[in-house]
N, C-alpha and C positions, 0 to 999 in steps of 0.2 A: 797650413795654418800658421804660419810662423810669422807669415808678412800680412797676416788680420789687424794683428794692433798697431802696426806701422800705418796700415790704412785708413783705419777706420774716422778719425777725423778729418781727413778728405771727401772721406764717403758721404757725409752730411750734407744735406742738402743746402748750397752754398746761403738761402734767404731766411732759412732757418739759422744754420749760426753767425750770421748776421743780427737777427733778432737777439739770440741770446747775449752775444756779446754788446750788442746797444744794450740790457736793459740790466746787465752788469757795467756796464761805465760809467751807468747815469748810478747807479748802486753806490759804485767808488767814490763815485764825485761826492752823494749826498751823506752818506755815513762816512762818518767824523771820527773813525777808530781805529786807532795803529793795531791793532788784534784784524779787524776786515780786513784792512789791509794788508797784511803780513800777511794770512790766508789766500787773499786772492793772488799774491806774487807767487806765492809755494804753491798752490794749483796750477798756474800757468806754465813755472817752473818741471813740474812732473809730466802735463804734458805733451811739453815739449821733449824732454828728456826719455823720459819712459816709455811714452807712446807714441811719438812722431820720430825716436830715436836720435834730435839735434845733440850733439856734441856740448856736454857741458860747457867747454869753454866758450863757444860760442852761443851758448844763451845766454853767458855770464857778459860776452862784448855787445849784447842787443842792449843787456841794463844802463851801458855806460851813459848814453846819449841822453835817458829819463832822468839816469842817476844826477848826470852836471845838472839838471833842468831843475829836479830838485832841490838840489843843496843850494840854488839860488833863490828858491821859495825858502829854505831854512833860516838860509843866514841871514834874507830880509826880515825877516819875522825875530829870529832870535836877538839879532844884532841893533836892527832898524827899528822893530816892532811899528811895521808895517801893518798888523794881522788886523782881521775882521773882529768885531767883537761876539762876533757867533763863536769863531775859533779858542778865543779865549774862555768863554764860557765853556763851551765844552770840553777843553782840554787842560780844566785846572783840577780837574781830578786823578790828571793820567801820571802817571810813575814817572816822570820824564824832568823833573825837576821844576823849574819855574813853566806859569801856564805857556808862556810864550816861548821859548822852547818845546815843550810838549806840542802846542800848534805848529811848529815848525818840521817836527820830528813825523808828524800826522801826514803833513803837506809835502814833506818827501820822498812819505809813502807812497801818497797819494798817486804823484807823479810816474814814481816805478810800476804800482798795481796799472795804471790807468795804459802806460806804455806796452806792461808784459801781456794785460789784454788784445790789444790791437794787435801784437806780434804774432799771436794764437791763432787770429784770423786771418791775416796776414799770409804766415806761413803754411797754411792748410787749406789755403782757398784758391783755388784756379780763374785767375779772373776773368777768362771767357766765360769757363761755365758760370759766375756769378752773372756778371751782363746777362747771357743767355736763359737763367734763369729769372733774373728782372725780369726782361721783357716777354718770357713763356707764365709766370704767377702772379706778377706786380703790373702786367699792360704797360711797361716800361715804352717808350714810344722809340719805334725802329731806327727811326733817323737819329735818335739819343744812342741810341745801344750803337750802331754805324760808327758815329763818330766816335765813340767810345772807343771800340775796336782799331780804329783808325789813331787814335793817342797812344794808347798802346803799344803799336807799328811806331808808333813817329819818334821813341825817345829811343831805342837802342838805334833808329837810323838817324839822329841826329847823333848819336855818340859817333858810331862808323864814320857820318858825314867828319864830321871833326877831325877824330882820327887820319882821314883820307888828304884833309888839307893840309894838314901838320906835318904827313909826309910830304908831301907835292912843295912846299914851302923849304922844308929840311934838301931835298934833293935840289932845289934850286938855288939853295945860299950853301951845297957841300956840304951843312953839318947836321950830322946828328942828330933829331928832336930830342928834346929835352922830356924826363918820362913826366912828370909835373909841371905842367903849363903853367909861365909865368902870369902876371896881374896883366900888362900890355900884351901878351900874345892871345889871352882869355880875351879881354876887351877887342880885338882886331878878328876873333872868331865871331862876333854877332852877328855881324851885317849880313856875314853869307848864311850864318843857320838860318838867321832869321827870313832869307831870301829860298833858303830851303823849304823854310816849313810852310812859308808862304805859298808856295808854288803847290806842296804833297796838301794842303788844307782845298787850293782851287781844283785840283785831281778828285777829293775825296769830294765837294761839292758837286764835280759832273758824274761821279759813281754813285750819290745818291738819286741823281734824277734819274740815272739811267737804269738803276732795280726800282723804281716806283715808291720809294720811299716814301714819295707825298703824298701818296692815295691813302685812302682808310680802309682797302679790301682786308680781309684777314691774313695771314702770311703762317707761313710753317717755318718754324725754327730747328733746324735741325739737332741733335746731341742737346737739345735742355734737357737739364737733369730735374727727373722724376722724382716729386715726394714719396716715402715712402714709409712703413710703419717704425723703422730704426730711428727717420730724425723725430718722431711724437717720444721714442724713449728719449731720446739724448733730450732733449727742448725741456719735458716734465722732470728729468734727474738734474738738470742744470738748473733746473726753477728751485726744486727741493734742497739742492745743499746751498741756494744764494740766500732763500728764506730764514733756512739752520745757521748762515752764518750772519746774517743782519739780526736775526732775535737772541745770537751769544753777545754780538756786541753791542 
C-alpha cells in the first residue's frame, strides 16, 4: 500500500486526464484571478510533491522556464502597458497596486498555473499508453498513432545519432568533443540528422504499408488502457474543486 499514491495518477486513464487538464487551462486562461491562479499552481505543486513524490527542488526548476515567460508578460504590462482592456478592467480591483500591475501580476500567474498544469500531465502520462488509448476510445487513425510512435523513437535516436558523429569527428581531428556543442558544430550537425531522419521517416513509410495501415479492417490494440470506475471518480472530483475554485474567484 505504500506505492498506491505514488501511483495513482498514472493509473488514470491517460484521455481522461487529458480531458481534465484541457478544461482546467482553458479555466486558467479565462478566469482573470490571481486567487485561481495561485490555487491551481499549489494543487499541481502538491501533486506532484505529495503524490507523485517529484523532489521539491525539482518542481520548483520546472517553474523557471513559465516563471521567465511570465515576468515578460509582467513587465510588458507593468512597464509598457501593453494589456488588454478586459485586463485592466478586471484587475483594477485587485490588491496589487496600480490596475496595470495587478494585470501583469495575474498574467504571471497565469503563465506558471498554465505551465504547472501541463507538467501534471506530462509527468504522469505514458505517452504510449496515451497514443494507444486515442486510437483504442477516440478512433484515433492507426497510421496517426504509427507515426506517432515512430517520432517518439526518432528524437532520443537523433540525440544518439549526434552524439555518435561528434565522437567520429573528435576521434578524427585527436581532440576531445566539447560537452556543449558550439553554434558552427550545431549548424554542421543538420545536413546529416536531417539525412537521418529523412531516411527513418522512408523506413517508417514502408512499415506502414507493410502492417496494413491503409485498409479500414478493425485492428486490435494491444496494452490500451481500460476505463475504469477510478478515472469517473478523479474526472467528477477534478470538476468539483475546479467549479469551488472559479465560484471563490
Amino acid at each position: 500500500m505504500a506505492g498506491a499514491p505514488h501511483a495513482m495518477l498514472t493509473r488514470i486513464h491517460p484521455v481522461v486526464k487529458l480531458a481534465v487538464c484541457t478544461v482546467w487551462l482553458v479555466a486558467a486562461v479565462l478566469v482573470f484571478a490571481a486567487s485561481f491562479q495561485i490555487a491551481t499552481i499549489a494543487i499541481a505543486v502538491v501533486l506532484l510533491v505529495a503524490i507523485e513524490r517529484r523532489p521539491p527542488l525539482f518542481v520548483l526548476a520546472l517553474m523557471v522556464p513559465f516563471a521567465l515567460f511570465g515576468i515578460g508578460m509582467l513587465t510588458t504590462t507593468a512597464l509598457f502597458r501593453e494589456e488588454a482592456d478586459f485586463a485592466l478592467r478586471v484587475a483594477a480591483e485587485a490588491p496589487f497596486g496600480s490596475a496595470a500591475v495587478s494585470a501583469g501580476v495575474v498574467l504571471f500567474l497565469r503563465a506558471i498555473a498554465c505551465g504547472m498544469v501541463s507538467a501534471v500531465f506530462v509527468l504522469t502520462t505514458d505517452p504510449a499508453g496515451l497514443v494507444k488509448a486515442l486510437m483504442a476510445q477516440c478512433r484515433l487513425s492507426p497510421r496517426v498513432g504509427y507515426a506517432l510512435f515512430s517520432a517518439m523513437l526518432l528524437v532520443p535516436d537523433l540525440a544518439a545519432e549526434a552524439q555518435q558523429i561528434r565522437l567520429a569527428r573528435a576521434m578524427r581531428s585527436s581532440r576531445p568533443p566539447r560537452r556543449v556543442p558550439g553554434p558552427f558544430e550545431t549548424a554542421s550537425l543538420v545536413v546529416p540528422l536531417l539525412a537521418f531522419a529523412i531516411r527513418r521517416a522512408g523506413r517508417a513509410a514502408i512499415s506502414m504499408e507493410t502492417r496494413g495501415l491503409a485498409q479500414g479492417a478493425p485492428r486490435t490494440i494491444l496494452g490500451a488502457p481500460v476505463p475504469s470506475r477510478r478515472d469517473a471518480v478523479f474526472a467528477a472530483s477534478a470538476m468539483l474543486l475546479l467549479a469551488a475554485l472559479v465560484q471563490a474567484a
